[in-house]
N, C-alpha and C positions, 0 to 999 in steps of 0.2 A: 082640875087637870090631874090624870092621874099618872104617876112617874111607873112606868116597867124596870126593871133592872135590867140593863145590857146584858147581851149572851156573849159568854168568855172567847171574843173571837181569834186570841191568843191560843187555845188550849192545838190547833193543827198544826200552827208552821211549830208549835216547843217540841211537837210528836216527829214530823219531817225533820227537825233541826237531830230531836233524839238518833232518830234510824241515821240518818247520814252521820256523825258523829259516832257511831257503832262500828259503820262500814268502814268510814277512811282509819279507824282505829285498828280492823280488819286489815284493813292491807297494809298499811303502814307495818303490821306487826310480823303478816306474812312476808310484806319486802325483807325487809330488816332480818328474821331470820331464813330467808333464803342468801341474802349478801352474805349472812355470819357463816353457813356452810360452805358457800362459794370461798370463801376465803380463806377459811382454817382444814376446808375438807376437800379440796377441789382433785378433781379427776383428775391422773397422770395421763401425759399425753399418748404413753402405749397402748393402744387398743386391748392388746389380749390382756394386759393388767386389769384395765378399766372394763373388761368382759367379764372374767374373775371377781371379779368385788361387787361386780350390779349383780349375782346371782345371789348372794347372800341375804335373806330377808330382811327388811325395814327396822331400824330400830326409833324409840321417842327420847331424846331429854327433856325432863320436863322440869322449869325455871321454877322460883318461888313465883308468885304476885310480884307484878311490879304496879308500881303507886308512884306516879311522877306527875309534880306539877305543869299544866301547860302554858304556851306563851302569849296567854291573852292578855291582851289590856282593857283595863277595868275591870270585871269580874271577877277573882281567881275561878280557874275551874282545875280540878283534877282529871286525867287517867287513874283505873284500875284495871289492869289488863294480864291473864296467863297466859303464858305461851309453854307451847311442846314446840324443841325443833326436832325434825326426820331427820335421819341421817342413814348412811346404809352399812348395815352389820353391827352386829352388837361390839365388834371390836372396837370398832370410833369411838361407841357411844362409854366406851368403857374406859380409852383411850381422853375421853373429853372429860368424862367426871370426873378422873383421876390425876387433870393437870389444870390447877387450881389460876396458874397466870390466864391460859385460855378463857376459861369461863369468869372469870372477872373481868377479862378483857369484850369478849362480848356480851356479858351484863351490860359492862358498860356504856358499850356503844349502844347498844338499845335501849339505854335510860335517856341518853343525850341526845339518839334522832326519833324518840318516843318525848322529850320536854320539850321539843322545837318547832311541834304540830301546835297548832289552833283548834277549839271547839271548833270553828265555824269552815273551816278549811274544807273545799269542793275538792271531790273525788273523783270528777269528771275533768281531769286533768287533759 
């Protein structure tokens, strides 16, 4: 009798598991810094203010690496993920890197709703 070796039938859903894992890491990081604008940068209710400042061109901040562990059990697995947030005018963006509570404050919170996600966590919410 002659024994074959088995074909890795492992190696598609760890490919499926990889991509999904990339995505919900995607958005997750795009929620997250959409809420961190929303909240420290949010539009006044004046129209012609809030007319006045969307003409002004896009600007990026861009974070160190963030490297947070996640909340699986059993496995450890890490995040490593960059994020740019947009924000609009180089005023904010100049206005944010120069107020050091701010951007520790939202480091923060996207290290803490970036450690709370799962590898395996479905994006088709």
């Amino acid at each position: 009798m002659s024994q074959q070796p088995a074909a890795p039938a492992a190696a598609a859903p760890a490919k499926s598991r990889k991509t999904l894992f990339i995505a919900v890491a995607a958005l997750v990081v795009l929620g997250g810094g959409g809420g961190a604008y929303w909240k420290f940068f949010a539009s006044p209710a004046d129209p012609t203010v809030a007319e006045a400042q969307s003409k002004e061109p896009p600007a990026i901040i861009n974070f160190d690496p963030f490297v947070v562990n996640l909340s699986d059990s059993g496995n450890p697995r890490f995040l490593r993920v960059t994020l740019g947030l947009v924000v609009e005018g180089e005023e904010h963006a100049k206005e944010f890197s120069e107020n050091a509570v701010v951007r520790t404050k939202v480091r923060s919170s996207l290290i803490e709703l970036l450690s709370q996600q799962q590898a395996t966590h479905d994006a088709t919410m």
